[in-house]
C-alpha positions as a LaTeX table, in Angstrom:
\begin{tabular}{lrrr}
\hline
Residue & $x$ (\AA) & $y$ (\AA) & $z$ (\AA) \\
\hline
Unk1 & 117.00 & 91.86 & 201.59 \\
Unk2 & 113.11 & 92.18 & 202.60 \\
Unk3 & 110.96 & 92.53 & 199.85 \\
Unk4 & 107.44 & 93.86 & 200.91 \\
Unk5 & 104.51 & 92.07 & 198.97 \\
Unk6 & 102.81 & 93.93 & 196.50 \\
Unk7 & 105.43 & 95.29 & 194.59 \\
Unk8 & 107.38 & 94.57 & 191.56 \\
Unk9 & 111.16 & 94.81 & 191.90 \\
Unk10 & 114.61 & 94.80 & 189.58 \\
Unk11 & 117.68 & 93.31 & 190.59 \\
Unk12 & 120.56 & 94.38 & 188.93 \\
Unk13 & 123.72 & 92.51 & 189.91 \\
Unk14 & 127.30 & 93.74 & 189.82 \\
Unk15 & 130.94 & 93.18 & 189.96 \\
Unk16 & 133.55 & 95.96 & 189.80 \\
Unk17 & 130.44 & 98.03 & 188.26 \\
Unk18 & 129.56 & 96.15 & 185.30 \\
Unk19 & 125.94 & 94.14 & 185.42 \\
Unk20 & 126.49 & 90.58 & 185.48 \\
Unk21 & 122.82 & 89.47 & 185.88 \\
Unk22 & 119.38 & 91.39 & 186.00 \\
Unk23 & 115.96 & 89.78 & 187.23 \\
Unk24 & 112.05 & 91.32 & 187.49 \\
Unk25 & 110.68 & 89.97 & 190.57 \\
Unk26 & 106.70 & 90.25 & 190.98 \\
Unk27 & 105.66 & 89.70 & 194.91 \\
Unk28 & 102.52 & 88.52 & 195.39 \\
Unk29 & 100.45 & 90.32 & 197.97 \\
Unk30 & 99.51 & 86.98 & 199.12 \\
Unk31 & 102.78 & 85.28 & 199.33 \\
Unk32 & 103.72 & 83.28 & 202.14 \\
Unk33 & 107.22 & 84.16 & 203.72 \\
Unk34 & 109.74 & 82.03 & 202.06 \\
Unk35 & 113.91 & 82.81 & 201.42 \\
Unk36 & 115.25 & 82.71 & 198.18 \\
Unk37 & 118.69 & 81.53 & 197.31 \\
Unk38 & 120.39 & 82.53 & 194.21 \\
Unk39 & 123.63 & 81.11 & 192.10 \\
Unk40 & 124.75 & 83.91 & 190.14 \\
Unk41 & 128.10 & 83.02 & 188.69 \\
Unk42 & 130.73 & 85.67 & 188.42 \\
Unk43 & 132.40 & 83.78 & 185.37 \\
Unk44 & 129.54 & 81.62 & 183.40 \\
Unk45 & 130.14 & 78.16 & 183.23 \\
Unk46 & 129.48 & 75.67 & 180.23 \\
Unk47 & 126.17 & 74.26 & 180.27 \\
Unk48 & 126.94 & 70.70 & 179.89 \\
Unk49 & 128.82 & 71.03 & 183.59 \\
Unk50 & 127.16 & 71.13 & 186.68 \\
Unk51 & 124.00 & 73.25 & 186.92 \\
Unk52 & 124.26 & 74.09 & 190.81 \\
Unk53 & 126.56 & 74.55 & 193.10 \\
Unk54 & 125.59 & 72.23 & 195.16 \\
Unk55 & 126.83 & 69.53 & 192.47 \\
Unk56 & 130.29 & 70.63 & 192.28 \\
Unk57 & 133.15 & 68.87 & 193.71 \\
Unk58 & 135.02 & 70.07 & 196.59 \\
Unk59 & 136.93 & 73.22 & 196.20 \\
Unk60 & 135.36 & 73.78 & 192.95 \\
Unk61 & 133.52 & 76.97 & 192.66 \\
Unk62 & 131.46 & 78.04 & 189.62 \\
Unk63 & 133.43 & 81.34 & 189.05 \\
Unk64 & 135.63 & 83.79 & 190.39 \\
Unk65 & 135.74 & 84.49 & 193.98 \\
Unk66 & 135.57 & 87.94 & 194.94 \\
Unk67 & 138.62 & 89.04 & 197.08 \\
Unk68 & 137.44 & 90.52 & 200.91 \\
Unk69 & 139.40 & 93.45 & 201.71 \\
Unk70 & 138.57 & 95.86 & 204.63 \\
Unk71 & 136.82 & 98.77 & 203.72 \\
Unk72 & 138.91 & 101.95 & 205.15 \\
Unk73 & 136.97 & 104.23 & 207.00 \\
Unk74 & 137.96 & 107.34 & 204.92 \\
Unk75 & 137.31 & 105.89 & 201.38 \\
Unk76 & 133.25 & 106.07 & 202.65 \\
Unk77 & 131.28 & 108.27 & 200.15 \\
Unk78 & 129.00 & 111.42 & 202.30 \\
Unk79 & 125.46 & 111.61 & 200.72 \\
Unk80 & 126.54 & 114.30 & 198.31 \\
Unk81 & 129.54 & 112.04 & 197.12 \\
Unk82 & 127.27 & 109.39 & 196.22 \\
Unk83 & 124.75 & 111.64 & 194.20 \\
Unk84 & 127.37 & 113.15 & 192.29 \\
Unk85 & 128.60 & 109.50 & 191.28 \\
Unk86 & 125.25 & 108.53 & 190.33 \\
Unk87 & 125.04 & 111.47 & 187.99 \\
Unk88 & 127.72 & 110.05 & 186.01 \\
Unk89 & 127.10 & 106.38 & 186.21 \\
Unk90 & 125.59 & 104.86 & 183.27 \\
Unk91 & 123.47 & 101.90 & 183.33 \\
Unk92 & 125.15 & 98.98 & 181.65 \\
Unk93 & 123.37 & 96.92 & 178.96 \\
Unk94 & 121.57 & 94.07 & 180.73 \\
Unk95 & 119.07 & 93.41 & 177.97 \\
Unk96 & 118.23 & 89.73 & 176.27 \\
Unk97 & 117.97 & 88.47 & 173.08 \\
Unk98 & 115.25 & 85.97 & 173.60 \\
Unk99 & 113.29 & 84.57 & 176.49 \\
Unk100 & 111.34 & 81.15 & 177.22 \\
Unk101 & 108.57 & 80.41 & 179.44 \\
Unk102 & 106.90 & 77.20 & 180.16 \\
Unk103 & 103.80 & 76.90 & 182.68 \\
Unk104 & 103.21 & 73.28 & 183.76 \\
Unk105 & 100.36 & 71.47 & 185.28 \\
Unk106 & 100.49 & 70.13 & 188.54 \\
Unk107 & 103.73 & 67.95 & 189.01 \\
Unk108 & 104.87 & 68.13 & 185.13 \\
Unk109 & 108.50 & 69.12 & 184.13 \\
Unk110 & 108.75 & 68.25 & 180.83 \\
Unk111 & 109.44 & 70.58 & 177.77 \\
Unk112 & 108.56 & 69.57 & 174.17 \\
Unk113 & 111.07 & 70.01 & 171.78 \\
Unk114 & 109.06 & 70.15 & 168.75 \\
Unk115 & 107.22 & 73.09 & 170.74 \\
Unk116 & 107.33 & 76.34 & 168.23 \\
Unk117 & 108.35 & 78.91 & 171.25 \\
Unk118 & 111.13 & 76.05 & 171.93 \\
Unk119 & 112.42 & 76.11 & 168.65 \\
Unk120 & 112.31 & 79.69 & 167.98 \\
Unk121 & 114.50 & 80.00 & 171.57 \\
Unk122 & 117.13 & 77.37 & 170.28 \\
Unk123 & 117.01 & 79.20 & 167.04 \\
Unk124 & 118.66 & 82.45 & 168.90 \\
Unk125 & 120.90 & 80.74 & 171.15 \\
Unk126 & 122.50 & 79.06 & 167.92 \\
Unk127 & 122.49 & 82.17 & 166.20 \\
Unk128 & 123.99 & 83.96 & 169.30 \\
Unk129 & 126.61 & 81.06 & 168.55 \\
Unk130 & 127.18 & 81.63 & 164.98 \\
Unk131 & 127.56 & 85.30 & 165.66 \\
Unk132 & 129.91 & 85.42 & 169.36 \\
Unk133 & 130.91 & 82.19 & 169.48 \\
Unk134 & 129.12 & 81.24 & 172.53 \\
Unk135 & 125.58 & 82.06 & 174.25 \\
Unk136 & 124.86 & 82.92 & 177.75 \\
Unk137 & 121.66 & 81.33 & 179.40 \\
Unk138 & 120.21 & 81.82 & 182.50 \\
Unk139 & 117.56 & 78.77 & 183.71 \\
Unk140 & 114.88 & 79.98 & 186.39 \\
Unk141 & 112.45 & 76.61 & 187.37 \\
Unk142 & 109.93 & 76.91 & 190.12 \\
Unk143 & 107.29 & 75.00 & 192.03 \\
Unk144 & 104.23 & 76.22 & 193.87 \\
Unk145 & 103.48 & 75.67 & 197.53 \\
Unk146 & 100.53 & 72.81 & 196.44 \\
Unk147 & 102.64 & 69.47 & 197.71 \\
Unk148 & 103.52 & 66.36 & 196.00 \\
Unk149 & 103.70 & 63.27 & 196.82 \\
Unk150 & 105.06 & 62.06 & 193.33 \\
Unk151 & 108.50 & 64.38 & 193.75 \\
Unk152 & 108.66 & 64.44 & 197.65 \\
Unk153 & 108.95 & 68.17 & 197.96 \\
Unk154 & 108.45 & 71.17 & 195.69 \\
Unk155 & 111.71 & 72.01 & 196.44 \\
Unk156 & 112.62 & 68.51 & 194.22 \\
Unk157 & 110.07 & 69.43 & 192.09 \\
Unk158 & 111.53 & 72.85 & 191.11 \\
Unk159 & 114.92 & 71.27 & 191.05 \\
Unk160 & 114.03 & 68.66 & 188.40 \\
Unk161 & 112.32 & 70.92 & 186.14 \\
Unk162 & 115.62 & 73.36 & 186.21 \\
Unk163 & 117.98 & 70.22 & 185.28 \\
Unk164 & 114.99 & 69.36 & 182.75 \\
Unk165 & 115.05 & 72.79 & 181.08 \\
Unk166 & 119.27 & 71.96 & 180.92 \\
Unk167 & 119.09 & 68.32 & 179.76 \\
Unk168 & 116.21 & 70.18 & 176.86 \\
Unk169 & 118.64 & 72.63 & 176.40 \\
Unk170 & 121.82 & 70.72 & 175.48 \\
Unk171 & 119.70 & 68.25 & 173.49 \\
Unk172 & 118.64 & 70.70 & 171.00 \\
Unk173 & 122.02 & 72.25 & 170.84 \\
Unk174 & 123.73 & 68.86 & 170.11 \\
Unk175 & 120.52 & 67.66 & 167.43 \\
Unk176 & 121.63 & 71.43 & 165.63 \\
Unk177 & 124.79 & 69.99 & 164.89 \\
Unk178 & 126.76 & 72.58 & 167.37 \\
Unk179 & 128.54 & 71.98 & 170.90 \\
Unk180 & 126.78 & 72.77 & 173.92 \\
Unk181 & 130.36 & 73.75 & 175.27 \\
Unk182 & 129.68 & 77.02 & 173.82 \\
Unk183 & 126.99 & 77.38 & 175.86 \\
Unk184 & 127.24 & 79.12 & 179.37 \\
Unk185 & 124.87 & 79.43 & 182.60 \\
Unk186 & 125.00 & 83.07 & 184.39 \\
Unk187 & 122.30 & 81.92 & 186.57 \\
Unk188 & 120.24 & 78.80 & 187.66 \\
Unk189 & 117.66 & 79.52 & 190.34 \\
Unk190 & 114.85 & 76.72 & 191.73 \\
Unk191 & 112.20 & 78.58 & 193.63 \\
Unk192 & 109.08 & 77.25 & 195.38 \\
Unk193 & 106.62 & 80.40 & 195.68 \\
Unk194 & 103.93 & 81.60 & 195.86 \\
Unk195 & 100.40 & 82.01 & 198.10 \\
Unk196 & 100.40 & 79.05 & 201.11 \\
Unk197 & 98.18 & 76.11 & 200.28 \\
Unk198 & 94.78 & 76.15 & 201.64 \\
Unk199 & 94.00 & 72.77 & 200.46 \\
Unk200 & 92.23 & 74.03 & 197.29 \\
Unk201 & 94.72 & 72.34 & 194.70 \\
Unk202 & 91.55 & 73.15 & 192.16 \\
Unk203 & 91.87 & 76.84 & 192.15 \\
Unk204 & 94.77 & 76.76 & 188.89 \\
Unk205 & 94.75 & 79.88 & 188.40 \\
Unk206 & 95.84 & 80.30 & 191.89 \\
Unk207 & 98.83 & 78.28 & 192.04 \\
Unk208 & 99.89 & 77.83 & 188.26 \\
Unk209 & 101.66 & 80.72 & 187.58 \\
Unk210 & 104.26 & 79.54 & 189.86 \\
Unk211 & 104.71 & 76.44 & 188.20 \\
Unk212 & 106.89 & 76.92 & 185.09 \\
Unk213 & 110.76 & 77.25 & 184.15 \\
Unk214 & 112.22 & 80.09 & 182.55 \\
Unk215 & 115.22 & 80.36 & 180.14 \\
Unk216 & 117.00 & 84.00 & 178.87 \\
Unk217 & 119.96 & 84.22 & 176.42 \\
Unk218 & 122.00 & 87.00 & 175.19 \\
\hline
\end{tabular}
């Protein structure tokens, strides 16, 4: 999709009608152009495997595959057919129990453990443990557009500070005395966004709110 700038959006993902993963999406009225690939997995997988798909072996995916079948030209809903369904369709439960944020400083990537908001987040996640068994986490990193010559690319950049933010993540779960096996990823996501750099890396307030990594559980 094309997102105009200047809006906020929700994305509510779904398979066989049942929300798998929701997002808020702000678009900055000054953001450069820029595509944005996703890994939403269909069936979580544990935390302490890979955290992209990209790291998988061969044949390997993250979850279940949807099956392709032709769509027949007379199951195709008319605009009144689709109204009436929405009538009746009610909005799954998509919410979260808990939510982390951490804004970094130019080329930083590192969370503190001892951090209160840190604890309190690994304080859910075990207690979504105790409770279901398992937790689900979803692990959003991004970089701004200001470069770096210490990581390369942003795009490296934002990639190390989402397998940061998993390494964090399965420390604190293993130092709580539980098994990060019970811990699942619907989503990872590294993003570089934001306005394009102008060459005024000064201007923080500019380009620092697109420099963090975020972490949800439920």
């Amino acid at each position: 999709m094309i997102l105009p700038p200047c809006k906020e959006y929700n994305l509510d993902y779904r398979v066989d009608d049942k929300t798998i993963h929701t997002e808020d999406i702000y678009v900055e009225c000054e953001t450069a152009y820029q595509e944005i690939n996703k890994e939403i997995y269909l069936n979580p997988v544990s935390i302490t495997g890979p955290a992209s798909i990209v790291d998988l072996p061969k044949g390997s995916p993250p979850g279940s595959k949807e099956k392709g079948e032709p769509t027949k030209k007379e199951e195709y809903l008319t605009d009144a057919q689709l109204k009436e369904k929405g009538k009746t369709h009610v909005m799954p439960d998509a919410s979260y129990a808990d939510e982390y944020a951490k804004y970094y400083a130019y080329n930083m990537k590192d969370i503190d453990q001892a951090e209160k908001d840190w604890k309190d987040f690994i304080d859910t996640v075990i207690g979504l443990i105790d409770k279901n068994g398992k937790a689900n986490v979803v692990i959003e990193a991004s970089a701004s557009n200001v470069p770096t010559k210490t990581f390369g690319t942003n795009e490296n950049l934002s990639s190390k500070r989402m397998e940061d933010a998993r390494t964090r993540l399965i420390e604190a779960i293993k130092e709580r005395g539980k098994n990060p096996d019970l811990v699942f990823l619907e989503a990872v996501n590294s993003l570089v966004q934001g306005p394009a750099y102008r060459g005024d890396f000064i201007n923080t307030e500019k380009y620092g709110k697109f420099q963090y990594v975020k972490l949800k559980t439920r």
